[in-house]
VEXLO-293692 format. One line per field, with one value per residue (C-alpha): y, z, x; residue in three letters; residue number from 1. Coordinates in nm, 4 decimals. Last residue first. Example, Ala and Ser with C-alpha at 12.3 -4.5 7.8 and 13.67 -1.06 7.14 Angstrom:
<nodes>
Y [-0.1060; -0.4500]
Z [0.7140; 0.7800]
X [1.3670; 1.2300]
residuo [SER; ALA]
num [2; 1]
</nodes>
This chain:
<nodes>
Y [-4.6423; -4.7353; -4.8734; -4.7640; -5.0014; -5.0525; -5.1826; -5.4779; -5.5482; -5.8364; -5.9069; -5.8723; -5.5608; -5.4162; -5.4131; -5.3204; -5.0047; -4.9340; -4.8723; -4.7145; -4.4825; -4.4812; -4.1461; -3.9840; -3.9821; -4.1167; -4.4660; -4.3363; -4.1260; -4.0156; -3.6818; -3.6030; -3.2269; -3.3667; -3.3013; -3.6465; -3.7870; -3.6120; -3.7428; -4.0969; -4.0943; -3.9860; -4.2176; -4.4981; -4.3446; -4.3967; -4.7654; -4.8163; -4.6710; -4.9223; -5.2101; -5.1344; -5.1753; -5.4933; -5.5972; -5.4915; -5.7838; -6.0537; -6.0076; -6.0392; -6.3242; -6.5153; -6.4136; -6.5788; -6.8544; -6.9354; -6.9075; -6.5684; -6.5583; -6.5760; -6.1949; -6.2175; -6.2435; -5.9757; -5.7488; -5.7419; -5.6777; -5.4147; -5.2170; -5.2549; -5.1168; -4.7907; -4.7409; -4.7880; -4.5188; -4.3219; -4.3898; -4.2974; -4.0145; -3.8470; -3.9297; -3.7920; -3.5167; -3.4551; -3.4889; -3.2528; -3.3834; -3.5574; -3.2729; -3.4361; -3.3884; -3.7231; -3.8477; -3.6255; -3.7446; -4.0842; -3.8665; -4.0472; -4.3660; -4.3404; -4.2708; -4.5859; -4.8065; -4.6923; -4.8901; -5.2104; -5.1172; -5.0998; -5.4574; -5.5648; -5.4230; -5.5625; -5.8575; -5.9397; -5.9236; -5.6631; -5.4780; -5.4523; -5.7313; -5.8237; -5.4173; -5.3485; -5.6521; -5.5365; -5.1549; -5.2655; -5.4724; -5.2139; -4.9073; -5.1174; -5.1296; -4.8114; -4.5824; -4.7703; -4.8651; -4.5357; -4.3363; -4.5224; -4.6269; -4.4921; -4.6004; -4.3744; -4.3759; -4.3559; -4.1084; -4.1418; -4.1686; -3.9427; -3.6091; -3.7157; -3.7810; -3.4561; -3.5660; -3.8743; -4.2546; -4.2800; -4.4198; -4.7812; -4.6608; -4.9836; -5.2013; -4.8524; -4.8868; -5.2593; -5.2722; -5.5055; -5.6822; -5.8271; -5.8733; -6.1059; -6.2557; -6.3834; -6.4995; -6.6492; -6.8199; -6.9190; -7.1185; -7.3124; -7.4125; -7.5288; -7.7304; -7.8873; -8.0138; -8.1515; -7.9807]
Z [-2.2695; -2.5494; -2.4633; -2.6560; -2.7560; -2.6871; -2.9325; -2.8606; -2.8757; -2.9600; -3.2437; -3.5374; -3.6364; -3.3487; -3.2327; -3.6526; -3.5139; -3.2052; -3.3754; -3.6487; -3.3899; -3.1510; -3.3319; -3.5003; -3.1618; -3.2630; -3.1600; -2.8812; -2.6944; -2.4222; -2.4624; -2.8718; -2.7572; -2.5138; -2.1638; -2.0984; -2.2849; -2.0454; -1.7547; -1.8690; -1.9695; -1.6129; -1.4657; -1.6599; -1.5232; -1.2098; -1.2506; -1.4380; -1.1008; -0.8891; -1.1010; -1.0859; -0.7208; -0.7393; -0.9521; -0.6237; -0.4073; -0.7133; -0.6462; -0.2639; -0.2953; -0.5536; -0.3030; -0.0530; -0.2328; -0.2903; 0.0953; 0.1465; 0.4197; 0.1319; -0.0044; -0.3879; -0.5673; -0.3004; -0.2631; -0.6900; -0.7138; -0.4776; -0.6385; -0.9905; -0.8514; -0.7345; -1.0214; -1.2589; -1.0249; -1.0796; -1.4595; -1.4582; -1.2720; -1.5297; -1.8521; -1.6772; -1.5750; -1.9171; -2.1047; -1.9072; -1.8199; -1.5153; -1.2601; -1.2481; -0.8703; -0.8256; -1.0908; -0.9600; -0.5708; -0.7986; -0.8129; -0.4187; -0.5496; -0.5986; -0.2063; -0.1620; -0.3662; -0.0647; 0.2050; -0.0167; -0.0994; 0.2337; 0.3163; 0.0075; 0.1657; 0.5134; 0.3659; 0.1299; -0.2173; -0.3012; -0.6095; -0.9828; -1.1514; -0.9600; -0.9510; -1.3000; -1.4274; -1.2218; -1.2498; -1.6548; -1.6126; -1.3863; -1.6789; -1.9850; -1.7681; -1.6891; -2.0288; -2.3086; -2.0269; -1.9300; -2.2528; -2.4587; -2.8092; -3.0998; -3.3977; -3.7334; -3.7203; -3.3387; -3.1912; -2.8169; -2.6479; -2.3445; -2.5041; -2.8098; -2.6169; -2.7301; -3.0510; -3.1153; -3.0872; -2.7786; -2.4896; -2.4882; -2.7094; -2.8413; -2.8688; -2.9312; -3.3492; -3.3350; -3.1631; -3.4731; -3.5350; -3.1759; -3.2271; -3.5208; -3.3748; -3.0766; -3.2982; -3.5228; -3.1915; -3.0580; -3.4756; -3.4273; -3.0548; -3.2113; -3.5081; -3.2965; -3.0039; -3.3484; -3.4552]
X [-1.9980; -1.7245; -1.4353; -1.0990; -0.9042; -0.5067; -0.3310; -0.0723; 0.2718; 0.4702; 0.2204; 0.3819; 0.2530; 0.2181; 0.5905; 0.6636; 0.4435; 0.6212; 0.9324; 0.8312; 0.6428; 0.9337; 1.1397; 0.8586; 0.6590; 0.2980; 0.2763; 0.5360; 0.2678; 0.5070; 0.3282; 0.4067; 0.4797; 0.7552; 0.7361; 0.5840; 0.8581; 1.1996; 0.9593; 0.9173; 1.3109; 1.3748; 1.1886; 1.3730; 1.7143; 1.6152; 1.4823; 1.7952; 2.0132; 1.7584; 1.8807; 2.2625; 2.1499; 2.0174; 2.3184; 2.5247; 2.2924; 2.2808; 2.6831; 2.6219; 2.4060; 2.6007; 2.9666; 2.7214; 2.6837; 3.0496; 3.1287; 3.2880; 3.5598; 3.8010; 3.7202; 3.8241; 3.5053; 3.3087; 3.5774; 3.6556; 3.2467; 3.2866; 3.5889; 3.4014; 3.1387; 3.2794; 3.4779; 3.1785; 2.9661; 3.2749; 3.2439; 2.8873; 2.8304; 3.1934; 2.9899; 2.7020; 2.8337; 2.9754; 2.6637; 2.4638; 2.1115; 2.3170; 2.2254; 1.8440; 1.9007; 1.8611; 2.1187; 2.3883; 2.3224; 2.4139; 2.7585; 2.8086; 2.8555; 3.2433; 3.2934; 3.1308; 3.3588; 3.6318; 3.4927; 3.5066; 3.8295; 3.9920; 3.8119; 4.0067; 4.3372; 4.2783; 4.1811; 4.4899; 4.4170; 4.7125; 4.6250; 4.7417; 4.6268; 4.2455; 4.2201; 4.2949; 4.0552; 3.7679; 3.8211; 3.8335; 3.5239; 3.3044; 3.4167; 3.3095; 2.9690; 2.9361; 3.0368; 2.8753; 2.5965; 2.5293; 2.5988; 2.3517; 2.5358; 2.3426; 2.4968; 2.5226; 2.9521; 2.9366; 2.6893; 2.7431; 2.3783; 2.1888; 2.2498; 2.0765; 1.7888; 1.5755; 1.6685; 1.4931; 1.5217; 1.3651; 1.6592; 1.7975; 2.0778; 2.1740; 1.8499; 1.6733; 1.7506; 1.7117; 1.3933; 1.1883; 1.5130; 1.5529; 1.1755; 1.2113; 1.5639; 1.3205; 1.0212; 1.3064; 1.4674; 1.0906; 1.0158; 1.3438; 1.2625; 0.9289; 1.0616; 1.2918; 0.9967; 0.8166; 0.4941]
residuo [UNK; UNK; UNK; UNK; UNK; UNK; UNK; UNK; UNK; UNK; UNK; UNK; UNK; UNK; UNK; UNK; UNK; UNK; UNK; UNK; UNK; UNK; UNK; UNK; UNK; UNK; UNK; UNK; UNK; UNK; UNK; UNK; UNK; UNK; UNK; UNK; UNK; UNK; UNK; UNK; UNK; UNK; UNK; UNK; UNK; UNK; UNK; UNK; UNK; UNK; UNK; UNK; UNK; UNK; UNK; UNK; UNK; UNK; UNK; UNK; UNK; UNK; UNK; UNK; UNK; UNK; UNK; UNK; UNK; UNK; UNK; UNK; UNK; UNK; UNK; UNK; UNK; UNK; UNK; UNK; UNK; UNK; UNK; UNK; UNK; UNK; UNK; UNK; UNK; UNK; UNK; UNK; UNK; UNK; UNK; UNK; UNK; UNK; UNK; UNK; UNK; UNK; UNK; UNK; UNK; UNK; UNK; UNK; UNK; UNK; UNK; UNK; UNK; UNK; UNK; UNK; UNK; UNK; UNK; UNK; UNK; UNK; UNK; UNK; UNK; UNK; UNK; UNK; UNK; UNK; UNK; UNK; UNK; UNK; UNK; UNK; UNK; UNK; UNK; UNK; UNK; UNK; UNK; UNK; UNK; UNK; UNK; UNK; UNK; UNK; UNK; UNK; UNK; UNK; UNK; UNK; UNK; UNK; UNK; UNK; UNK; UNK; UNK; UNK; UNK; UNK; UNK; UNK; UNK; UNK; UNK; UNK; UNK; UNK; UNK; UNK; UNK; UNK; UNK; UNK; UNK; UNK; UNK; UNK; UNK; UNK; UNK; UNK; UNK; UNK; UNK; UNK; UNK; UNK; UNK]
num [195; 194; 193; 192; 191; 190; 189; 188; 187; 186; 185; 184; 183; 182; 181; 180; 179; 178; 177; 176; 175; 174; 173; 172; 171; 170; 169; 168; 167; 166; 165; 164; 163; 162; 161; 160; 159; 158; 157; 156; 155; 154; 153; 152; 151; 150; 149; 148; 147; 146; 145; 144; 143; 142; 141; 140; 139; 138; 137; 136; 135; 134; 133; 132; 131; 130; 129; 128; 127; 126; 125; 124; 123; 122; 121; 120; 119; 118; 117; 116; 115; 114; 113; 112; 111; 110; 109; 108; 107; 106; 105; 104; 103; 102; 101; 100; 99; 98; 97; 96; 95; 94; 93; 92; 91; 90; 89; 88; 87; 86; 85; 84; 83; 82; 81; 80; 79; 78; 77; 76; 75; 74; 73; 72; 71; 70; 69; 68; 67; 66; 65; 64; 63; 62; 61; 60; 59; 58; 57; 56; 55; 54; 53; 52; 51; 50; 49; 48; 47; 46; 45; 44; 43; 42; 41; 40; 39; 38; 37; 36; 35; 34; 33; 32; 31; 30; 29; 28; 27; 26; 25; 24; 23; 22; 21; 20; 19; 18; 17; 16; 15; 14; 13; 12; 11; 10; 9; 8; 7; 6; 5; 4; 3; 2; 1]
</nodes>
């Protein structure tokens, strides 16, 4: 098999599982009603309300900011102190407040603000040598990370509660999911040992 034909055959394996997740790779949440708090519904989409509301929210505070706002360092040191006022609704996520849509419409566009205000200090702040503006931007996506890791939990705990018991090869909204998974091999079954 030539080097081509094997790139060619990892893209379809990629597009093939792309394909096989399509109605999560939106909403990144089961596919099922007791998450339909935790997606907008947009003409039959599923669009998960943190990153449909977060990340949107991070570029436009990024763009605004870099127009509208004096670069200077006392004003960009201003704003990094300020971005952490905007991280206090994650208090919201803790406390499992954020199972009401509009708090957690509200959690994450101030969490938006707030990093959109630190990744503008961090690009524009001239005492940063390029790789420490990397470190510091690998440094806030760390955090982003720790907020999914929350949110993950969450989705665990909403399952577990659920009469199917996080079992998604027999939820009605993962099982056609999981079984195309099976099927072609990106996931497999568990079997049971026999003693």
């Amino acid at each position: 098999m030539t080097l081509f034909n094997k790139i060619k055959e990892k893209i379809a394996r990629i597009r093939l599982f792309f394909s096989d997740i399509k109605p999560i790779l939106l909403s990144h949440h089961p596919n099922c009603e007791q998450f339909s708090n935790h997606v907008y519904h947009l003409k039959g989409y599923r669009l998960c309300i943190g990153c449909f509301t977060f990340y949107p929210t991070v570029i436009l505070i990024f763009i605004l900011t870099s127009l509208f706002v004096n670069t200077g360092i006392y004003y960009l040191i201003n704003l990094f102190y300020i971005s952490f006022l905007f991280f206090t609704p994650l208090i919201l996520n803790i406390l499992g407040l954020t199972r009401y849509k509009v708090l957690k419409i509200l959690s994450k566009i101030s969490i938006g603000i707030g990093t959109g205000f630190q990744v503008t200090f961090i690009i524009f702040f001239p005492y940063f040598h390029i790789l420490m503006k990397i470190f510091f931007l690998l440094d806030v996506n760390m955090v982003v990370g720790v907020i999914a890791y929350i949110r993950g939990n969450h989705i665990k705990k909403d399952c577990l509660e659920c009469e199917f018991k996080g079992d998604w090869s027999k939820c009605p909204g993962m099982k056609p999911i999981t079984e195309k998974l099976y099927e072609h091999g990106f996931k497999k079954k568990k079997e049971s040992i026999i003693v």
